[in-house]
N, C-alpha and C positions, 0 to 999 in steps of 0.2 A: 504493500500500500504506500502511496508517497501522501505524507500528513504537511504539511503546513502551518509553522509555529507565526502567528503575527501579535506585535504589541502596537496597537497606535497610539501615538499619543495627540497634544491637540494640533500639533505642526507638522506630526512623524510618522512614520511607519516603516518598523524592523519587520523582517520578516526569514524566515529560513524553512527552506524544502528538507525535506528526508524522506527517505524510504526505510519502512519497519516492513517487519521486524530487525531487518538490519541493520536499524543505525546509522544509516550514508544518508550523512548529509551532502546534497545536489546544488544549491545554493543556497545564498544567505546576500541581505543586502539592506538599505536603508534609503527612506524617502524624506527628506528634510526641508525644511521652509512652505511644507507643502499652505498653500494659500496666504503668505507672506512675500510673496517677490523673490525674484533671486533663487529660484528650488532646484534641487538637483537629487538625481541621487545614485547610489553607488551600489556596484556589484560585483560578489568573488564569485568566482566558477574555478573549481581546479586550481584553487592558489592562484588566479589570476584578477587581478581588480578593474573592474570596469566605472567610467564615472562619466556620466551624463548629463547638461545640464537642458532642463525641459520647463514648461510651464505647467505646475501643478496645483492647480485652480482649488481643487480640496480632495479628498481621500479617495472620493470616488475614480479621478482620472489619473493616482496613483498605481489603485487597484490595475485599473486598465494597462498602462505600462506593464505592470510587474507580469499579466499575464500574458502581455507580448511578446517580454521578455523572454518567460518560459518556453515558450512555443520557439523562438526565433530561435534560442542558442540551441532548440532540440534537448532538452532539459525530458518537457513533454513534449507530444503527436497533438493532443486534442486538452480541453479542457475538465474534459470528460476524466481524466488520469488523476486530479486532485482527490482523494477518497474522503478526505475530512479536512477543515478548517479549527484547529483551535487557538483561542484568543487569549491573553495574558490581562487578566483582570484587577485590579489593585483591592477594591475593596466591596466583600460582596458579606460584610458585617457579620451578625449572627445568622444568618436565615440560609446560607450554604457551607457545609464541609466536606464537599468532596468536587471533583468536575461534572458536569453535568450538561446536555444537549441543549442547545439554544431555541425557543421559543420565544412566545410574545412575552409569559409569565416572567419571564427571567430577563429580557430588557429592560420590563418595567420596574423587577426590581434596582436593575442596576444602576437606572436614572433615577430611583427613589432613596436609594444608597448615596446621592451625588454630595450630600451636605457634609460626608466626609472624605470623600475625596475628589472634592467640585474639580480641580484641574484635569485629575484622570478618569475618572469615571464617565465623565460626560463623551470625553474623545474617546474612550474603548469601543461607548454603543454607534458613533461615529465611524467606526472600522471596522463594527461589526455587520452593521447595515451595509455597508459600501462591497463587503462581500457576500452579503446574502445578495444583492442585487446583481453582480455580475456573476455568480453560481450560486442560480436558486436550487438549482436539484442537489447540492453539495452540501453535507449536514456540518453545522459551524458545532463547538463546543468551547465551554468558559474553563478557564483554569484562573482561582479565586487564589490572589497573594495573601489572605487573612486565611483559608480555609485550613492549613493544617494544623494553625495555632487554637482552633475552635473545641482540642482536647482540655484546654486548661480549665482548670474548676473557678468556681467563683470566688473565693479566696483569694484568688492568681489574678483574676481581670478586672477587680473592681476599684477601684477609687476611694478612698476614704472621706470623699463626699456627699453629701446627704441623700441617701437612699431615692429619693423620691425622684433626683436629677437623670439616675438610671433609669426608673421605670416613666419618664416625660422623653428623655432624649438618646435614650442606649447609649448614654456617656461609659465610656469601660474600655482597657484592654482588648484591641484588635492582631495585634500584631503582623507584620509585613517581612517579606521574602521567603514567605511559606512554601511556594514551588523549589526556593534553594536550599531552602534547610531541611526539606523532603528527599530531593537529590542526595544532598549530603549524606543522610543517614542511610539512604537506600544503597549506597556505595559503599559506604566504612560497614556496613552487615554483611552485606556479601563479599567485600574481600576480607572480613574478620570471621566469617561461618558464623556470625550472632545473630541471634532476632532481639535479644533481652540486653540489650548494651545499655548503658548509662550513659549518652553522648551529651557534647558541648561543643554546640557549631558554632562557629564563630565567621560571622560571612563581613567580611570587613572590606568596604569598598570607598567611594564617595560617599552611598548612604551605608550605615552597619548597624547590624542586628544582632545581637550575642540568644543562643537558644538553651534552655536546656530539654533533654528529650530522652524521654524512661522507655523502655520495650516499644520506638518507635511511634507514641505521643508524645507533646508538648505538655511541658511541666509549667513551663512559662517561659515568655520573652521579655525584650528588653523594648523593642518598641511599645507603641502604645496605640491608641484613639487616632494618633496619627502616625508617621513616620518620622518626626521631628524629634521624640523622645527615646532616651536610651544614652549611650556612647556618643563622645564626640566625632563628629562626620568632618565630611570637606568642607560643607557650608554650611552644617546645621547644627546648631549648640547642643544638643543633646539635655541631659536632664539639668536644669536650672532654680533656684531658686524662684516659686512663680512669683514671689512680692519684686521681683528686679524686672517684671513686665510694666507693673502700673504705676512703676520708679520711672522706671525710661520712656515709658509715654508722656509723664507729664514734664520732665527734666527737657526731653526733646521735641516737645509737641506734637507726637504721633498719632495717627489713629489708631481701630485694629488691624486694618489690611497691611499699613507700614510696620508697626511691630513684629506684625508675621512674616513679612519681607525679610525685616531683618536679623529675625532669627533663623528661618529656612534659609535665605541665601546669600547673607551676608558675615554668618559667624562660623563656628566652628573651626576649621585650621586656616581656612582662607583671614576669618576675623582675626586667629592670634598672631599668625605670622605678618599679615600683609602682604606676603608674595604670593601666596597660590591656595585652591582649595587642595591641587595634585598634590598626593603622598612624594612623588618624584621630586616634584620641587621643591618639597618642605628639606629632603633629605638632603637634594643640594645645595640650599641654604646653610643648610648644619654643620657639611661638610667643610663647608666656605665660611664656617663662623660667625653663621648668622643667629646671633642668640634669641629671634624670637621663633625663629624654626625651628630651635632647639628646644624652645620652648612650649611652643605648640605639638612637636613630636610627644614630648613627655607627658604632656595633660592628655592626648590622646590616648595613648600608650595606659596611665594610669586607667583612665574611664572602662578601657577593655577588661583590664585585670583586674577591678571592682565586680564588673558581672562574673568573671570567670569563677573568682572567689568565692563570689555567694551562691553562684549556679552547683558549684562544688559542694556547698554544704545543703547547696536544696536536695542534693541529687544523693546524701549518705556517701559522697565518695564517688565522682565521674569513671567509668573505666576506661574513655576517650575524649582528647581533644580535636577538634577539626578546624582550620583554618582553610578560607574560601574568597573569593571573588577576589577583584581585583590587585586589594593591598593583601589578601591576606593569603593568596597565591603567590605575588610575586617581590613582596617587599622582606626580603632576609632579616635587614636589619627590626625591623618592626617585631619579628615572629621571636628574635632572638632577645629585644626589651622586653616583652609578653616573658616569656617564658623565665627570665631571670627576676623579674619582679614576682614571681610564684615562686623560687627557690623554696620558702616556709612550708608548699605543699610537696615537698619532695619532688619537682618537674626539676629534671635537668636536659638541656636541650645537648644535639650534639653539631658544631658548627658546619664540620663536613656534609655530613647530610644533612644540614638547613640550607646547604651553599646549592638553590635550586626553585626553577622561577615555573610554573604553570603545569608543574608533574604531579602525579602522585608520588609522593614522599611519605614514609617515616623520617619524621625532623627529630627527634628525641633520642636520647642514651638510652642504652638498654638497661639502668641501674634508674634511667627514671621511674616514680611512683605510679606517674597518670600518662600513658604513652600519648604523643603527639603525631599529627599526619596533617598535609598539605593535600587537601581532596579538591581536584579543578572541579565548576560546578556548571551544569548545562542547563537553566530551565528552559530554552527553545525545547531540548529533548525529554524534557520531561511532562512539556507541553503536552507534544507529540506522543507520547508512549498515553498517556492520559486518553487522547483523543483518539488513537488505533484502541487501546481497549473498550472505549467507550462504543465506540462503531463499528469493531470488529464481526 
């Protein structure tokens, strides 16, 4: 079957082919600016990149491309070849935890869901529509980023706010990158023959989410109601005093849109350093003695190793660590601050085997307490394996 993993967002649209059971991925590519001017967008086939710049009015004349696309490089014959569409959905609250086949019920939840994630969720049903109209006969499917954290109990997702805000507004514990913290655990089981592990995924990227996860549920995360909360990010403060919001609005004359601005895209490593939200950057700064990159590495670095800590003693003792996405694949030096600010839990890393960017690794001594591993994460494919089982 060739599945089709798409994320759109309100300008964008990722997307990557594969054929399952296989796992061959056919392509993969990205539509940007779409309905802002200037759009273009880019395509790998066989390790080779293509980039084209076209006029992309909105999703719909993207879509169109992309199936040109297909057909032109001989990807596919017909259109008829796509067996399933599944979509990456940010926030599909309490009311889904699992994937599930697209109907009308299920749009209207998602645009009913928009108040918490008014940026994404509005453009998902935008990219969803866009391909149910150019394959109607082609069954779409949702893969929900809140839906694997929807095991944590209530204890785990509620707010120590007054009860009554919950049952008015579902104010509570969502949590997000639930497709890669899924991934993650699906991988460290089967290369460790476990189903009953004690993991600690740690998917550390621009945005990061620290997890902890019992016999393959969520115990709890570290995001929250939104993605802003948890660990410090590129751009986004992570957990805060909340009285330093209605400090800074009135200090700086803000509303709530700007305040929100500027804690999603203005703080976090980009805010401490001043050079970059990139981990890349920050490290080059450090290197070169820039002591607020020094600085911003270390508060980062701390915030990690606070969730890993406590996820450790939620968990009676993790029997694994997993480090993921983009910094937490490929940034050595990060994995190796992590793991020596845990020395107290018995983790001793080993440098050799950390010295390693987007593999599967065991990064840890073998005399370490809590074993470490580098697990690269795919949710396009886990998109896809979701929606071959679902319509298989």
């Amino acid at each position: 079957m060739k599945i089709l993993s798409v994320n759109a967002g309100s300008s964008s649209l990722k997307f990557t082919l594969f054929e399952l059971p296989e796992k061959k991925e056919l392509i993969n590519g990205t539509f940007e600016k779409i309905g802002i001017g200037n759009s273009f967008y880019t395509l790998k086939i066989n390790g080779e990149k293509i980039r084209r710049e076209v006029d992309l009015t909105d999703h719909g004349v993207a879509v169109k491309y992309l199936m040109d696309e297909l057909i032109n490089n001989k990807i596919i014959s017909s259109l008829d070849e796509i067996d399933g569409i599944g979509h990456r959905v940010v926030q599909g609250g309490a009311l889904y935890n699992k994937t599930v086949l697209v109907d009308e019920k299920v749009i209207k939840d998602i645009e009913d869901l928009a108040d918490l994630a008014p940026l994404h969720n509005k453009a998902h049903v935008i990219g969803i529509k866009a391909f149910i109209e150019a394959l109607p006969n082609t069954p779409n499917t949702v893969v929900f980023d809140t839906a694997f954290h929807q095991t944590m109990e209530e204890d785990k997702f509620l707010y120590p706010i007054p009860y009554e805000l919950y049952e008015k507004y579902n104010i509570r514990k969502y949590g997000f990158h639930g497709t890669s913290h899924r991934f993650i655990t699906n991988s460290i089981s089967e290369y460790l023959n476990r189903m009953d592990l004690k993991i600690i995924s740690c998917h550390i990227g621009n945005g990061s989410s620290i997890t902890a996860i019992k016999n393959g549920k969520v115990i709890d995360t570290s995001m929250g109601l939104t993605p802003l909360a948890g660990v410090m990010m590129g751009t986004r403060c992570g957990d805060i005093d909340p009285s330093i919001i209605p400090f800074i609005m009135k200090k700086e004359n803000l509303n709530a849109d700007q305040i929100s601005d500027l804690l999603n895209k203005k703080s976090g490593l980009l805010g401490i350093s001043g050079v970059s939200s990139d981990s890349r950057d920050i490290e080059d700064g450090l290197n070169n003695g820039n002591k607020r990159c020094m600085l911003a590495q270390k508060m980062c670095v701390k915030t990690i190793v606070n969730y890993i800590a406590m996820y450790n003693n939620l968990l009676n003792g993790a029997d694994v660590i997993c480090f993921t996405a983009g910094i937490g694949e490929n940034s050595i030096l990060t994995r190796e601050m992590i793991a020596e600010s845990l020395s107290s839990l018995g983790i001793k890393i080993d440098k050799e085997r950390n010295n390693v960017r987007g593999k599967f690794a065991l990064i840890s001594s073998d005399d370490s307490k809590i074993p470490m591993y580098v697990v690269p994460t795919n949710e396009e494919l886990m998109i896809a394996i979701d929606t071959y089982n679902l319509i298989k």
